[in-house]
Phi, psi and omega in degrees: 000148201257120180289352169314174176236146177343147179264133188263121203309178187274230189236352179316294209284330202264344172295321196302302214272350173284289169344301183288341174288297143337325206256303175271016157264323185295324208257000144280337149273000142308307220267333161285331194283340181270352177058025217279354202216159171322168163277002192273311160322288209287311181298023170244315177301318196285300169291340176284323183278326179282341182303314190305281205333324185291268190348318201262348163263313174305341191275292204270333190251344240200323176062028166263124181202168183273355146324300200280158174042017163110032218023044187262325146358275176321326183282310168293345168255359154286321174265024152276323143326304198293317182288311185319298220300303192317303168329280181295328197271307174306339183266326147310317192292291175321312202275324187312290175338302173289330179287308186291330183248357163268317171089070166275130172077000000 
C-alpha cells in the first residue's frame, strides 16, 4: 500500500459536476413550476433527476469508484443501498398490507 493521500478531483471534475448538479436541479423544478407534465411524468422526473443526482455527487464530489481501496468503497455502499432498499420497500410493502386488510382511510 502506497502512504499517499487520496487524489482530490481537479477543478476540471468538480466545475463538470457543479454544472450536472445544477442541470439537475433546474429541470425538475421547471417542470413542476410549469406544470407542463402528468402528475405521474412529473413525480418520475422528479425521481430520475434525483437518482442522477445522487450519482454525480458521489461520483464527481465524493470521488466513489470501484478503483480506490480495492473497490470496497463501492461495495460497502452498494449493500447499504441494498439493506436501505429492503428496509423501506419492506416498510412499504407492510403498511400497503395493512391499509388494504384493515380498510384504513
Amino acid at each position: 500500500m502506497s502512504d499517499s493521500p487520496a487524489s482530490h478531483g481537479s477543478v476540471k471534475s468538480y466545475v463538470i459536476g457543479l454544472i450536472l448538479s445544477i442541470v439537475l436541479t433546474i429541470i425538475p423544478f421547471t417542470v413542476v413550476m410549469t406544470g407542463a407534465l402528468s402528475m405521474n411524468a412529473t413525480v418520475w422526473t422528479i425521481v430520475i433527476t434525483a437518482s442522477a443526482q445522487i450519482l454525480v455527487q458521489l461520483v464527481m464530489f465524493m470521488h466513489m469508484d470501484t478503483k480506490q481501496e480495492g473497490g470496497w468503497n463501492f461495495m460497502s455502499f452498494v449493500f447499504t443501498l441494498i439493506i436501505l432498499g429492503l428496509v423501506v420497500g419492506g416498510s412499504l410493502w407492510i403498511m400497503q398490507n395493512l391499509h388494504l386488510n384493515l380498510h384504513i382511510g
